[in-house]
mmCIF file as Biopython writes it, N, C-alpha, C and O atoms, coordinates in Angstrom:
data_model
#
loop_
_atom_site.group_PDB
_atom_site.id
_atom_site.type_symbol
_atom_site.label_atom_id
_atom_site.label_alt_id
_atom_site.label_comp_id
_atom_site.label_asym_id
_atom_site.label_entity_id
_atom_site.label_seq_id
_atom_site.pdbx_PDB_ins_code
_atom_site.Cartn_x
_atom_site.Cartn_y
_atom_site.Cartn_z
_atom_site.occupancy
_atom_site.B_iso_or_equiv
_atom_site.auth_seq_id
_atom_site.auth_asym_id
_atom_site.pdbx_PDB_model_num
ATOM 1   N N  . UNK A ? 1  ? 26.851 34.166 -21.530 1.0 0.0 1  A 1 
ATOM 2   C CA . UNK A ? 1  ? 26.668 35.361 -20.725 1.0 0.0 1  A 1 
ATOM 3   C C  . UNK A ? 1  ? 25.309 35.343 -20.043 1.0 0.0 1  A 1 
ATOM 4   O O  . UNK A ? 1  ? 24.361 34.820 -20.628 1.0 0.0 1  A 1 
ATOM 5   N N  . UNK A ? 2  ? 25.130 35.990 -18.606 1.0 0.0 2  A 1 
ATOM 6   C CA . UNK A ? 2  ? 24.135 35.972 -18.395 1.0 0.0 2  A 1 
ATOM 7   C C  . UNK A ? 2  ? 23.470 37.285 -18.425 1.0 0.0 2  A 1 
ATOM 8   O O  . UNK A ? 2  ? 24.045 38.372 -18.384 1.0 0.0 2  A 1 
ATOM 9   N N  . UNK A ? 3  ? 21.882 37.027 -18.520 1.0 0.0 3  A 1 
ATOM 10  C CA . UNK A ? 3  ? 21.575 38.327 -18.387 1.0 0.0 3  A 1 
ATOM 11  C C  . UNK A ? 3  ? 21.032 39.122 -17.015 1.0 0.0 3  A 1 
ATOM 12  O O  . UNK A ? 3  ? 20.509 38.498 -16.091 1.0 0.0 3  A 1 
ATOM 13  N N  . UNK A ? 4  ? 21.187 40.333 -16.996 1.0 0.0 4  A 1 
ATOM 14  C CA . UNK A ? 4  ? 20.853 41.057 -15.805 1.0 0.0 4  A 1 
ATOM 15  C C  . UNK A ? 4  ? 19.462 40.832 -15.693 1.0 0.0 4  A 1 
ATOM 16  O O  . UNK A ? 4  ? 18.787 40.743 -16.718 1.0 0.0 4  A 1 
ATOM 17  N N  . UNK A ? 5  ? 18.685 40.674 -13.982 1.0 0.0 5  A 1 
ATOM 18  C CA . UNK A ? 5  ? 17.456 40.445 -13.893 1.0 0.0 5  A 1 
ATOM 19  C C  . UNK A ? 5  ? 16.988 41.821 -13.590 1.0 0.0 5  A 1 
ATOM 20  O O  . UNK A ? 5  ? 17.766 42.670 -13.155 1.0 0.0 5  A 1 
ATOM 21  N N  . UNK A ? 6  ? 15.619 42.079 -13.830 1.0 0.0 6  A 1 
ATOM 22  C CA . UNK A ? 6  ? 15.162 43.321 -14.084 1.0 0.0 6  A 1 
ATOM 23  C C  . UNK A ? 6  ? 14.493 43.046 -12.896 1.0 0.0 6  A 1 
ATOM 24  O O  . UNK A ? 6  ? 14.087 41.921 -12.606 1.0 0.0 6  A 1 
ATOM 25  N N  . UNK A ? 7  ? 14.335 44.262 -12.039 1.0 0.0 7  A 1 
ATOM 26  C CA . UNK A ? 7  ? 13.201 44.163 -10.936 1.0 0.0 7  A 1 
ATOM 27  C C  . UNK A ? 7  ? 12.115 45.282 -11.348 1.0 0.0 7  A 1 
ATOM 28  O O  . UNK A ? 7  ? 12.557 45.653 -12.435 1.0 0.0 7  A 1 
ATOM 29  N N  . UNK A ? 8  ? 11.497 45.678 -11.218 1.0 0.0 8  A 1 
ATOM 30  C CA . UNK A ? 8  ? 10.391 46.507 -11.168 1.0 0.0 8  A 1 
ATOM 31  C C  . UNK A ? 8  ? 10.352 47.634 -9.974  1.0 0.0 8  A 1 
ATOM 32  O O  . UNK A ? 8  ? 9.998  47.386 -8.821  1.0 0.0 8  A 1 
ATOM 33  N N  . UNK A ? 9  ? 10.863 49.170 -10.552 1.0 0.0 9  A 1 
ATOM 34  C CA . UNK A ? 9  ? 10.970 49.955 -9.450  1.0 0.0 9  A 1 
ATOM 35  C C  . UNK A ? 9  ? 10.026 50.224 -8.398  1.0 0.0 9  A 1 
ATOM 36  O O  . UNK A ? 9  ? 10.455 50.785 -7.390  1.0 0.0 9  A 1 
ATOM 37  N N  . UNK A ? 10 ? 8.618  49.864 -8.481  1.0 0.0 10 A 1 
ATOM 38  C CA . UNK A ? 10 ? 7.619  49.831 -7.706  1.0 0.0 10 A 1 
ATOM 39  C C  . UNK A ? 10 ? 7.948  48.425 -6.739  1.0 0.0 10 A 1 
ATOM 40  O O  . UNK A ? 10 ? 7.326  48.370 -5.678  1.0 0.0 10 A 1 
ATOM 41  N N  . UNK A ? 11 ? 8.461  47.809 -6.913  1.0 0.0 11 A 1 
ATOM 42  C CA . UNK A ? 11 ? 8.720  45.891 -5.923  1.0 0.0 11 A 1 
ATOM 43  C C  . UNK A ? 11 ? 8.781  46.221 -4.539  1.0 0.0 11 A 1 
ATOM 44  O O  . UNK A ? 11 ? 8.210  45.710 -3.576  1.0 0.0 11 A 1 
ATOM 45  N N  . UNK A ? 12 ? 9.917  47.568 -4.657  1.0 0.0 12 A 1 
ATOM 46  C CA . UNK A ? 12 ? 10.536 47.989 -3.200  1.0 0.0 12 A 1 
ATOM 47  C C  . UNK A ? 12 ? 9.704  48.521 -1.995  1.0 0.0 12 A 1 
ATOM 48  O O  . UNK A ? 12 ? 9.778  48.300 -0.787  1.0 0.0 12 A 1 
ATOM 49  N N  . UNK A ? 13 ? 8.721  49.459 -2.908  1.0 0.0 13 A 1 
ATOM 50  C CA . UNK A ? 13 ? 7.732  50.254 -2.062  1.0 0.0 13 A 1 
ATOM 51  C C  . UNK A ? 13 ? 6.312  48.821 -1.371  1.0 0.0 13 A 1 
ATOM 52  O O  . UNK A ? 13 ? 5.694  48.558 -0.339  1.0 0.0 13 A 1 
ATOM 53  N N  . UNK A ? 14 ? 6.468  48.303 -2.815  1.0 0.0 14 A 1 
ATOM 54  C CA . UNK A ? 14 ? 5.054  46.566 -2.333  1.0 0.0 14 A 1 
ATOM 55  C C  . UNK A ? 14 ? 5.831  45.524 -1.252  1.0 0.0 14 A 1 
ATOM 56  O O  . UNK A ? 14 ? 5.338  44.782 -0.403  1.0 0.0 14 A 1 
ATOM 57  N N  . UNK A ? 15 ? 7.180  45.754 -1.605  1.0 0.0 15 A 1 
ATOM 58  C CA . UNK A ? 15 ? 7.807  44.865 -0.170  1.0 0.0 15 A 1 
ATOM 59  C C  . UNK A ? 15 ? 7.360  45.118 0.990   1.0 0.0 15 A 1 
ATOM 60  O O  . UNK A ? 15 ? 6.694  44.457 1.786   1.0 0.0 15 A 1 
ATOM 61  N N  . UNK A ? 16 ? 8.046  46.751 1.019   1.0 0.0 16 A 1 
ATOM 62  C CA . UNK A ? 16 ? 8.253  47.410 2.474   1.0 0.0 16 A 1 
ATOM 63  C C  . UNK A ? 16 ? 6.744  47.443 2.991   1.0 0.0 16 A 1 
ATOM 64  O O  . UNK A ? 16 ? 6.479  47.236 4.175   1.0 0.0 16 A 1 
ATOM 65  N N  . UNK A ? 17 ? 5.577  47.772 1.835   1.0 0.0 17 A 1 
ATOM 66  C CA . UNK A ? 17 ? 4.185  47.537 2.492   1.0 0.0 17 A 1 
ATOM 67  C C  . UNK A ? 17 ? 4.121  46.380 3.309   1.0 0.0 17 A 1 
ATOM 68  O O  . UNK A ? 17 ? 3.920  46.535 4.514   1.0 0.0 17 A 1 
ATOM 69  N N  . UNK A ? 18 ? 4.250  45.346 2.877   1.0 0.0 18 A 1 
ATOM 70  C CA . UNK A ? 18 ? 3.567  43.626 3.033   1.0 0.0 18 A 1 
ATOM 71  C C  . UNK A ? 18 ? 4.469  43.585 4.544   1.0 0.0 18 A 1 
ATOM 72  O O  . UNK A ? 18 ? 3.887  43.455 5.621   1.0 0.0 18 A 1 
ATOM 73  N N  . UNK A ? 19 ? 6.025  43.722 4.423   1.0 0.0 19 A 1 
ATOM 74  C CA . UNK A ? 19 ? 6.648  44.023 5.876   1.0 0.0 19 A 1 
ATOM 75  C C  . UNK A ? 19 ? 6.309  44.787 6.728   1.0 0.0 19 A 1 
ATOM 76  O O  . UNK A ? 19 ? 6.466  44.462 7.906   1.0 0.0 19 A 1 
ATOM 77  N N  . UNK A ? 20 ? 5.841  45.816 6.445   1.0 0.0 20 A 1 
ATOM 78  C CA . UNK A ? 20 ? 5.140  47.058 7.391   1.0 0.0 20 A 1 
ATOM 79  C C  . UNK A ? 20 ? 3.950  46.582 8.365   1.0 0.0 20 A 1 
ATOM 80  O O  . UNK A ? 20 ? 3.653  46.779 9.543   1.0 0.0 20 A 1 
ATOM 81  N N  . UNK A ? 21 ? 3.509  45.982 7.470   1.0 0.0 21 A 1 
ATOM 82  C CA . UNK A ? 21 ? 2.019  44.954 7.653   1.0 0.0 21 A 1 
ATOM 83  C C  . UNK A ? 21 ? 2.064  43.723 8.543   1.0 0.0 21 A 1 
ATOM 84  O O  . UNK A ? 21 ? 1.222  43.559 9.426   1.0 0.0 21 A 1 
ATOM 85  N N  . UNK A ? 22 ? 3.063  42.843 8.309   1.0 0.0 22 A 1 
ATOM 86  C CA . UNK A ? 22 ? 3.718  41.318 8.822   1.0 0.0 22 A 1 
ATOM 87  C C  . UNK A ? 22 ? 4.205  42.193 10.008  1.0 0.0 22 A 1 
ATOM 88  O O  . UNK A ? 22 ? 3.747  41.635 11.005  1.0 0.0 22 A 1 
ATOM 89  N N  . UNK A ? 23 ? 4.971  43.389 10.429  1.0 0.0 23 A 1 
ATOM 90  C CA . UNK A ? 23 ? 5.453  43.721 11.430  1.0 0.0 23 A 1 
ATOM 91  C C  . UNK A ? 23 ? 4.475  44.224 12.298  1.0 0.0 23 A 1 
ATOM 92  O O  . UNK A ? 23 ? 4.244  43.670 13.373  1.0 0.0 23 A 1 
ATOM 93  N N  . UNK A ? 24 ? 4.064  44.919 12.037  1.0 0.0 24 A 1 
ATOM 94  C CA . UNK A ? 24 ? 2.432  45.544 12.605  1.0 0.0 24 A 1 
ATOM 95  C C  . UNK A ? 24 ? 1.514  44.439 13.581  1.0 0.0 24 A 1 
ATOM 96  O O  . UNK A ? 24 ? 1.042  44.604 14.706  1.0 0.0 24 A 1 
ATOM 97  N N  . UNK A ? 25 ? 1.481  43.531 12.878  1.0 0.0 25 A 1 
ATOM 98  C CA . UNK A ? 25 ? 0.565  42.258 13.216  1.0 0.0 25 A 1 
ATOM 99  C C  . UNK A ? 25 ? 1.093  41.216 13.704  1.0 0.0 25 A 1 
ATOM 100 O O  . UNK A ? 25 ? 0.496  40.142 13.774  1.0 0.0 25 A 1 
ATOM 101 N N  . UNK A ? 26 ? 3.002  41.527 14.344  1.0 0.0 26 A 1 
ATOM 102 C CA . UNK A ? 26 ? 3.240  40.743 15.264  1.0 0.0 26 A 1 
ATOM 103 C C  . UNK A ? 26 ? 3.387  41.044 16.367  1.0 0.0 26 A 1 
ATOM 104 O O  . UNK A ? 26 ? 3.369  40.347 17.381  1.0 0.0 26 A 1 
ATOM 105 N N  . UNK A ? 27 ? 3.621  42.658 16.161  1.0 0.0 27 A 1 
ATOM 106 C CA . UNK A ? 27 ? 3.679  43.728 17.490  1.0 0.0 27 A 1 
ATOM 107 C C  . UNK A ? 27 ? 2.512  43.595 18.090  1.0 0.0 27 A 1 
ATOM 108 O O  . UNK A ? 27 ? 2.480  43.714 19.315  1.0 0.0 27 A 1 
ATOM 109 N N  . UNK A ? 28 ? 1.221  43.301 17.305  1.0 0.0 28 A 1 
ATOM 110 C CA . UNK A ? 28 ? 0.153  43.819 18.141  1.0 0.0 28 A 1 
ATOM 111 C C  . UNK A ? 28 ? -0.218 42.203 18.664  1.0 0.0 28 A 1 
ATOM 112 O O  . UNK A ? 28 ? -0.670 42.019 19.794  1.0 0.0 28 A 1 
ATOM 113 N N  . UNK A ? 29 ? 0.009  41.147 17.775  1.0 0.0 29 A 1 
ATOM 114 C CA . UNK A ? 29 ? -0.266 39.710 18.266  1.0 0.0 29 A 1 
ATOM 115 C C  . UNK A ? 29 ? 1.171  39.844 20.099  1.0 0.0 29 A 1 
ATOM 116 O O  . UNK A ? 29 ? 0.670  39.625 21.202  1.0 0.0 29 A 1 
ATOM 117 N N  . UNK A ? 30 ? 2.094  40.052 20.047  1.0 0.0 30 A 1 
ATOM 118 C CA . UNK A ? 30 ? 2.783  40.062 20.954  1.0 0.0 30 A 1 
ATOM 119 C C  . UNK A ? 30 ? 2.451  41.082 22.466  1.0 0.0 30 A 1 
ATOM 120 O O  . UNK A ? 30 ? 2.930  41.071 23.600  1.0 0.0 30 A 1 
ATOM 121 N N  . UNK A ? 31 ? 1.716  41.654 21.992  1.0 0.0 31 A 1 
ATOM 122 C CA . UNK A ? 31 ? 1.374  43.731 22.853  1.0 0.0 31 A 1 
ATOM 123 C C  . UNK A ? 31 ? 0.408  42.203 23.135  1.0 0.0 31 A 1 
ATOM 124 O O  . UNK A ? 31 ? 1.029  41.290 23.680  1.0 0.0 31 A 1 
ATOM 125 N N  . UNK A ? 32 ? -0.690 42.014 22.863  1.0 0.0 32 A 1 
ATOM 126 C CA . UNK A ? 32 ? -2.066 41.503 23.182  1.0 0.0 32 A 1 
ATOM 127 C C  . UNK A ? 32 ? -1.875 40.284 24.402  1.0 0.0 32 A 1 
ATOM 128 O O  . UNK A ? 32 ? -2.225 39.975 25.541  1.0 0.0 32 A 1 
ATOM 129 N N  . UNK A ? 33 ? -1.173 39.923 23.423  1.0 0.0 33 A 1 
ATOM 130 C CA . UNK A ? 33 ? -0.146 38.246 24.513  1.0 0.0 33 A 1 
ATOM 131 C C  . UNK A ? 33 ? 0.360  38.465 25.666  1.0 0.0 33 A 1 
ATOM 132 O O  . UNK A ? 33 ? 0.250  37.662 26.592  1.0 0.0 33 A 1 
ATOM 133 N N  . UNK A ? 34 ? 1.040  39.696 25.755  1.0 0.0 34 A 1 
ATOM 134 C CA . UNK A ? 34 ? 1.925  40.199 26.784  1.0 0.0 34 A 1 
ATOM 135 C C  . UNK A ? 34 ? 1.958  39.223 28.349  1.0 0.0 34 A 1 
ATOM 136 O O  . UNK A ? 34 ? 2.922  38.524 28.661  1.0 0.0 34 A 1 
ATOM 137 N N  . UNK A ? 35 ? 1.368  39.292 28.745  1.0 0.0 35 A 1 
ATOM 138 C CA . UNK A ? 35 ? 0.745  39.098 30.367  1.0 0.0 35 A 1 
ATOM 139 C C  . UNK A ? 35 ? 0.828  37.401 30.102  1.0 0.0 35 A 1 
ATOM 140 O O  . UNK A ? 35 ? 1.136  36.672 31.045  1.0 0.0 35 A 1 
ATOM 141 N N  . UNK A ? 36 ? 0.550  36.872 28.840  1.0 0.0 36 A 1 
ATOM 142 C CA . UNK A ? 36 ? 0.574  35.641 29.409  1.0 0.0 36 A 1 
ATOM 143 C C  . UNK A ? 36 ? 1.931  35.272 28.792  1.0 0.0 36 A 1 
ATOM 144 O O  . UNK A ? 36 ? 2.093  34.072 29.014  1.0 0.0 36 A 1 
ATOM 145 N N  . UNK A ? 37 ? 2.784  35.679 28.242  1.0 0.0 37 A 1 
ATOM 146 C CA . UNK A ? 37 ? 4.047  35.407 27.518  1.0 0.0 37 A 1 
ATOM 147 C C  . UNK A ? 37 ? 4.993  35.886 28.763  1.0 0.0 37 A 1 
ATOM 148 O O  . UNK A ? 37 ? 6.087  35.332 28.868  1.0 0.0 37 A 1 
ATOM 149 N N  . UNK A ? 38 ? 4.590  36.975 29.791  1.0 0.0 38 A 1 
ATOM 150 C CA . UNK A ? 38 ? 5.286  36.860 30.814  1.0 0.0 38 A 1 
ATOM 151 C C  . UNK A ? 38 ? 4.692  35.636 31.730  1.0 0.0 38 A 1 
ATOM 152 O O  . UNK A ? 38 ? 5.600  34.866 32.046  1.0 0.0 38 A 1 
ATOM 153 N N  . UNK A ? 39 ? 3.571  35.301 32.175  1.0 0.0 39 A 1 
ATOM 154 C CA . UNK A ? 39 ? 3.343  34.239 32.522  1.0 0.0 39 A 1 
ATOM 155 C C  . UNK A ? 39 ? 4.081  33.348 32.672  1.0 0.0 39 A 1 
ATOM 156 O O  . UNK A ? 39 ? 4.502  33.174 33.816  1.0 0.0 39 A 1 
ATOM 157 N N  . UNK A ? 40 ? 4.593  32.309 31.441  1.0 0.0 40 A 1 
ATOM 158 C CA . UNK A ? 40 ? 4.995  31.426 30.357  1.0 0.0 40 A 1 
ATOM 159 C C  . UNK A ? 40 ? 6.405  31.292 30.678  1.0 0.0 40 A 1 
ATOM 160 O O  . UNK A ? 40 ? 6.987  30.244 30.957  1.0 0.0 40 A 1 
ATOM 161 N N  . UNK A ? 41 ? 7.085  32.922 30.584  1.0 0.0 41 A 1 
ATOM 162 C CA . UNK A ? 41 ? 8.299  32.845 30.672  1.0 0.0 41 A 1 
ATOM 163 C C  . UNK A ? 41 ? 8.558  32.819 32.609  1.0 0.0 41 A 1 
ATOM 164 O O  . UNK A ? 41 ? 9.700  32.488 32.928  1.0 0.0 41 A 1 
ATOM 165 N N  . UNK A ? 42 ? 7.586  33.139 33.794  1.0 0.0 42 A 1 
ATOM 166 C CA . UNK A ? 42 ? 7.506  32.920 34.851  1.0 0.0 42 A 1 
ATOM 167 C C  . UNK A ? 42 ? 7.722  31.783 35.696  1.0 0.0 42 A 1 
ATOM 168 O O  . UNK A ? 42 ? 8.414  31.465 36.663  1.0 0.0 42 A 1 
ATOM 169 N N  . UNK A ? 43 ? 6.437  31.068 34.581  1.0 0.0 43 A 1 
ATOM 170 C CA . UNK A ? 43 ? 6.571  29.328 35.126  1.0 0.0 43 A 1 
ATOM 171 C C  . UNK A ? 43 ? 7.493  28.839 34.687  1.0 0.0 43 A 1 
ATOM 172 O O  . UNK A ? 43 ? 7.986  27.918 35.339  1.0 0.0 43 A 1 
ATOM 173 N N  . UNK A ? 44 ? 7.973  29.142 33.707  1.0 0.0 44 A 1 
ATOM 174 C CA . UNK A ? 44 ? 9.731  28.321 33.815  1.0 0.0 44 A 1 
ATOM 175 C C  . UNK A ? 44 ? 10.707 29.013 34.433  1.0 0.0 44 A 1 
ATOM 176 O O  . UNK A ? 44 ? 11.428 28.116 34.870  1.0 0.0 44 A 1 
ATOM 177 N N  . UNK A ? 45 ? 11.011 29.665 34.632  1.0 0.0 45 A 1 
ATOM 178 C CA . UNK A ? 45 ? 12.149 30.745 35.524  1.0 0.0 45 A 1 
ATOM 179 C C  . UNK A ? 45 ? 11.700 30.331 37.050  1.0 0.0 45 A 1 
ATOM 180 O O  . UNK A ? 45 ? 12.630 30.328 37.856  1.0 0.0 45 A 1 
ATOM 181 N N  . UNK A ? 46 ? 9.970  29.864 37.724  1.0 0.0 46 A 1 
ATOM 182 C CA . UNK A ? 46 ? 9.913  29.468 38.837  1.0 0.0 46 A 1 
ATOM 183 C C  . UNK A ? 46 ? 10.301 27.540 38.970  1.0 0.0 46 A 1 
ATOM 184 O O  . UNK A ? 46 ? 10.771 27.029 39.987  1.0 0.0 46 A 1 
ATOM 185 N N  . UNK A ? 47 ? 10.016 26.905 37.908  1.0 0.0 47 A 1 
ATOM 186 C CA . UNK A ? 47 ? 10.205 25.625 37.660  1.0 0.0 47 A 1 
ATOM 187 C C  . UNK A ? 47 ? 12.205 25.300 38.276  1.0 0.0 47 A 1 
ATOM 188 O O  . UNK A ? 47 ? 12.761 24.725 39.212  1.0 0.0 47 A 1 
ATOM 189 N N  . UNK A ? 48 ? 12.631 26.120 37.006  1.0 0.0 48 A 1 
ATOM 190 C CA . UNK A ? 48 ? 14.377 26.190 37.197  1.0 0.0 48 A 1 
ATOM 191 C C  . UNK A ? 48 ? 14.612 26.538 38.803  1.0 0.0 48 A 1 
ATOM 192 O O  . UNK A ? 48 ? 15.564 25.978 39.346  1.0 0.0 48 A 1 
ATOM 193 N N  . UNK A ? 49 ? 14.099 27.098 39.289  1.0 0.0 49 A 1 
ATOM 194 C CA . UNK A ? 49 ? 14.626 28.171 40.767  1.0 0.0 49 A 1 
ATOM 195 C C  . UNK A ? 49 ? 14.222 26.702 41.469  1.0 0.0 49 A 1 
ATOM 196 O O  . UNK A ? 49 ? 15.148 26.211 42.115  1.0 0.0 49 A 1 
ATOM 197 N N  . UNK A ? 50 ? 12.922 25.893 41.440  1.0 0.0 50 A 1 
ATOM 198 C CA . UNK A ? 50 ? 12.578 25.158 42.601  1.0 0.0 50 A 1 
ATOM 199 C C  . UNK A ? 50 ? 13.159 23.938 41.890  1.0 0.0 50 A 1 
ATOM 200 O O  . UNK A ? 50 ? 12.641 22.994 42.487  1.0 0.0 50 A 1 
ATOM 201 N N  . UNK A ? 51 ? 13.702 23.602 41.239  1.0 0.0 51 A 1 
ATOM 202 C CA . UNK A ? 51 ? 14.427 22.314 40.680  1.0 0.0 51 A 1 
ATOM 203 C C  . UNK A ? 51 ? 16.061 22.664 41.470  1.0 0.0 51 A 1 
ATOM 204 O O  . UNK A ? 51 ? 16.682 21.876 42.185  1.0 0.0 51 A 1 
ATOM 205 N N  . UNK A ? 52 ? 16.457 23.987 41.105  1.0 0.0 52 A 1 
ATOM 206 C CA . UNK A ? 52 ? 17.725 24.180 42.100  1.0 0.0 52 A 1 
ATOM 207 C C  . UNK A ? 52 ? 17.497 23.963 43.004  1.0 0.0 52 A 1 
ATOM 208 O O  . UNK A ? 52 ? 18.005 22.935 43.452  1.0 0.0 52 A 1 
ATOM 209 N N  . UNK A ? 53 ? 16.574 24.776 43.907  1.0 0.0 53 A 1 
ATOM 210 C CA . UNK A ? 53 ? 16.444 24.327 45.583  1.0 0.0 53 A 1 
ATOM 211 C C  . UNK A ? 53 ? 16.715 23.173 45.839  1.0 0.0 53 A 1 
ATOM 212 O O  . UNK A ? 53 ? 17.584 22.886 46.662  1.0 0.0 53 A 1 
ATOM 213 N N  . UNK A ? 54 ? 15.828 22.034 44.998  1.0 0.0 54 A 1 
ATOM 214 C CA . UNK A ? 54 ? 15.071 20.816 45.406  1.0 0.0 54 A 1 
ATOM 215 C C  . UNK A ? 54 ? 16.724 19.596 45.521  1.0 0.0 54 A 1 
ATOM 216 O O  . UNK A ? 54 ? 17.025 18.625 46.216  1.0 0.0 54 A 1 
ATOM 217 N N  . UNK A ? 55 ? 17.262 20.229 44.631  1.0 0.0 55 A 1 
ATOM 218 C CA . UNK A ? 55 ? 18.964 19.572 44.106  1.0 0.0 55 A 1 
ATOM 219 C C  . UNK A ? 55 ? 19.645 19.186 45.522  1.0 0.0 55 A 1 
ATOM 220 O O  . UNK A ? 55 ? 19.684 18.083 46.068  1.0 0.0 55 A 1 
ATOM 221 N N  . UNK A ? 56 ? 20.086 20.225 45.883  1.0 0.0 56 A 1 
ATOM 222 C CA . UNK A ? 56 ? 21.162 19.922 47.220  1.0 0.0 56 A 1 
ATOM 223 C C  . UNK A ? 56 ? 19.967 19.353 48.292  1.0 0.0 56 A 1 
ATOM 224 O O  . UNK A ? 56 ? 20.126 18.133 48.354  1.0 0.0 56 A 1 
ATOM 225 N N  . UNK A ? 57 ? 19.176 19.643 48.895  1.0 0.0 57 A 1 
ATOM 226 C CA . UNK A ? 57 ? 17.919 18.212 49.584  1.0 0.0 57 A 1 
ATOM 227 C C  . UNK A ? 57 ? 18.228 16.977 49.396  1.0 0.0 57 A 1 
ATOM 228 O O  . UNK A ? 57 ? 18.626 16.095 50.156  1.0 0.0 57 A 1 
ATOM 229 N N  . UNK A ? 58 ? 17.967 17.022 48.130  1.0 0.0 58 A 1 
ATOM 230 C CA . UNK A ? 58 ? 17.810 15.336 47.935  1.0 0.0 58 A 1 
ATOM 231 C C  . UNK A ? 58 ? 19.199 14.511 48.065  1.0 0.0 58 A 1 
ATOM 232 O O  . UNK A ? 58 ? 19.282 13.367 48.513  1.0 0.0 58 A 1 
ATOM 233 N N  . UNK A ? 59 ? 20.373 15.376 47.548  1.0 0.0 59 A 1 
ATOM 234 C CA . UNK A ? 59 ? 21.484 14.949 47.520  1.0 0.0 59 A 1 
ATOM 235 C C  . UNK A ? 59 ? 22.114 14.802 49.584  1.0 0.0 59 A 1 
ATOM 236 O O  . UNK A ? 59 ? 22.923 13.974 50.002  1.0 0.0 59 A 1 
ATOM 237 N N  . UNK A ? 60 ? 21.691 15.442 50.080  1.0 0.0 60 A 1 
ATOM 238 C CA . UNK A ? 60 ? 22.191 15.547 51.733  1.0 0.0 60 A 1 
ATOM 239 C C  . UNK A ? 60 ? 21.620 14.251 52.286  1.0 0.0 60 A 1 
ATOM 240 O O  . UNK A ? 60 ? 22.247 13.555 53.085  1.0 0.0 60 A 1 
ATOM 241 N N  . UNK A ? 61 ? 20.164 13.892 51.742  1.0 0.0 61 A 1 
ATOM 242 C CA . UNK A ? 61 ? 19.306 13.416 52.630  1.0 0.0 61 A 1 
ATOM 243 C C  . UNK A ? 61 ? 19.831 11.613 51.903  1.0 0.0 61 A 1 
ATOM 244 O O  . UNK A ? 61 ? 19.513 10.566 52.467  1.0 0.0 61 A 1 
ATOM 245 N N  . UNK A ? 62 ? 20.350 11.655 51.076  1.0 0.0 62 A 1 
ATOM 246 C CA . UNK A ? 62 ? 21.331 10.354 50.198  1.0 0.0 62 A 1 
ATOM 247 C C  . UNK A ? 62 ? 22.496 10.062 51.039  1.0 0.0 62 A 1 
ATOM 248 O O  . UNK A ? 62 ? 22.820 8.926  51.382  1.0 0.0 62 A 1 
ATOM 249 N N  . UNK A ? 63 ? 22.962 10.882 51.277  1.0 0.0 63 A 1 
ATOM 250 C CA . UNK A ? 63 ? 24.470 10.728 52.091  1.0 0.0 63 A 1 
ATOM 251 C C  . UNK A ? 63 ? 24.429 9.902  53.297  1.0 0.0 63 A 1 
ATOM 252 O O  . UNK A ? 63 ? 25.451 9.723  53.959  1.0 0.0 63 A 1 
#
């Protein structure tokens, strides 16, 4: 038989702290970042757009 594991009714409240905390401090690492994480996500969204353009060019100027 096995036995039941005991948790400690205080565990729940020291979790939700340490998460409260880990969440806190990615919101604000992300809030801080902002401008260059749009950046980031810019230069590739402009990279993709001028790699499409650049596609049918090269392919016409082959023919």
């Amino acid at each position: 038989m096995s036995n039941p594991v005991y948790i400690d009714p205080s565990t729940g409240g020291m979790l939700f702290q340490v998460l409260a905390v880990i969440f806190a401090a990615l919101s604000g690492v992300i809030l801080f970042f902002s401008g260059r994480i749009k950046m980031f996500f810019n230069r590739i969204a402009r990279n993709f757009r001028e790699r499409g353009q650049e596609t049918p060019d090269t392919n016409e100027e082959n023919r």
